[in-house]
N, C-alpha and C positions, 0 to 999 in steps of 0.2 A: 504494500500500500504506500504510495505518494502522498502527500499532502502540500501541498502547495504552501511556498514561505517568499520570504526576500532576504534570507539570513537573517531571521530573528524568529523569536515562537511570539506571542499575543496569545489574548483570552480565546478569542478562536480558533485557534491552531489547537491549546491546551485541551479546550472541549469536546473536538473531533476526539482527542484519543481516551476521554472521559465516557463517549457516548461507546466506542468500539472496545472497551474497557468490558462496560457494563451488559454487554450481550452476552447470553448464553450461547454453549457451544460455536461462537463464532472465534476463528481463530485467524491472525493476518500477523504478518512481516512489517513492522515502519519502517521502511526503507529512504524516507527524509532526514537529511543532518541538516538544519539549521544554523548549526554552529561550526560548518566547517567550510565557511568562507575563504571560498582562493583568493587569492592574490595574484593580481593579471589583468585587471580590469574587465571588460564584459566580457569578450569569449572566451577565457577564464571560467566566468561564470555560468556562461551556456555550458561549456563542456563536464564542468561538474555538476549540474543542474541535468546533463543528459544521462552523465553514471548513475546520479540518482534515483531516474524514473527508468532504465532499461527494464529492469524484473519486477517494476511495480505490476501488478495485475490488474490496478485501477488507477485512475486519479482524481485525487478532491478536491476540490477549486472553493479555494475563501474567499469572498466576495471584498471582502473589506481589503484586499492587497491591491484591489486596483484601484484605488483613490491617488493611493501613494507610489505605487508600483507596478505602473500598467504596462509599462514596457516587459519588464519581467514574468507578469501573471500570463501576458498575451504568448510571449516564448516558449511558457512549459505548456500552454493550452496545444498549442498549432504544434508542438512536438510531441504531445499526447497522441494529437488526432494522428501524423504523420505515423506513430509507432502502432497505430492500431489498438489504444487502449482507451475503454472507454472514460469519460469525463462525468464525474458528478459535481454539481454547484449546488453548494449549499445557499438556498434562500437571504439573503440580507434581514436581519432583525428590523423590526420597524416598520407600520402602516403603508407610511409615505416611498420608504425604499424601494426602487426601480433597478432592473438589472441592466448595466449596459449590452446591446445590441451584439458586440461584438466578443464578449464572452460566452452570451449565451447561444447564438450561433455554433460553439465550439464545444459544447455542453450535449452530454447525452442524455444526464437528467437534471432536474432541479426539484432538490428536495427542500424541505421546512425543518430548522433548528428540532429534530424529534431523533432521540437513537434508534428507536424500532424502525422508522424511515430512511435515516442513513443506510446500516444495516441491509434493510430488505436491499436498498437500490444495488450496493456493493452485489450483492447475490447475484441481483438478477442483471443486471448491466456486467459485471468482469464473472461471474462461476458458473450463468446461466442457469440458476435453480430459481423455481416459482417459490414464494413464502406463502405457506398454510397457513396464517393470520387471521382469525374472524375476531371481532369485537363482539363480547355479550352486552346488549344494550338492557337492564331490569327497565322494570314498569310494575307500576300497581295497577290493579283492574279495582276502580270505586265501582 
């Protein structure tokens, strides 16, 4: 599993691996170093940013790195898509939050801040397994 940075981790970064933490029987490889920033200036950076996603089997795309790092976010996207691996975006918190056009384009799916949702898409987007998930809804009959 990938997770998309710009050499740092954030409350979002920390979450995805709180969400993939918290699943049952689900088990994955973080294959992301954040913290092992080359030295070299950008293709430098590509190149180690491409070691990182070779044997990812997915990749998850934080919404919040393109504000500040859209150059970057859009590299590991279009090198996802190039490598044939699928892309998951996670949702932007917030009512008003809009995705830009040009990430989600690059997006296989887009999920909502939910671990069960993360999860399933990981499944069904990079293992191709369907999730057996029903929600029991109660009710009282007055």
């Amino acid at each position: 599993m990938f997770i998309t940075h710009a050499w740092e981790t954030s409350d979002e970064y920390l979450r995805i691996f709180e969400y993939l933490e918290s699943a049952r029987n689900f088990f994955y490889k973080n294959l992301a170093e954040p913290d092992k920033a080359p030295a070299g200036g950008k293709e430098a950076d590509r190149e180690e940013l491409r070691r990182q996603m070779a044997q990812a089997e997915a990749i998850i795309a934080l919404p919040g790195l393109y504000q500040k790092h859209s150059e970057l976010l859009l590299f590991e996207l279009a090198f996802a898509k190039a490598s044939d691996k699928p892309v998951i975006l996670m949702r932007p918190f917030g009512a008003n939050a809009v995705l830009p056009k040009e990430i989600t384009s690059l997006s296989d799916q887009i999920v909502d801040w939910d671990g069960r949702a993360l999860v399933d898409a990981v499944k069904a987007q990079a293992r191709h397994e369907e999730s057996n998930r029903w929600d029991t809804i109660e009710f009282k009959l007055d």
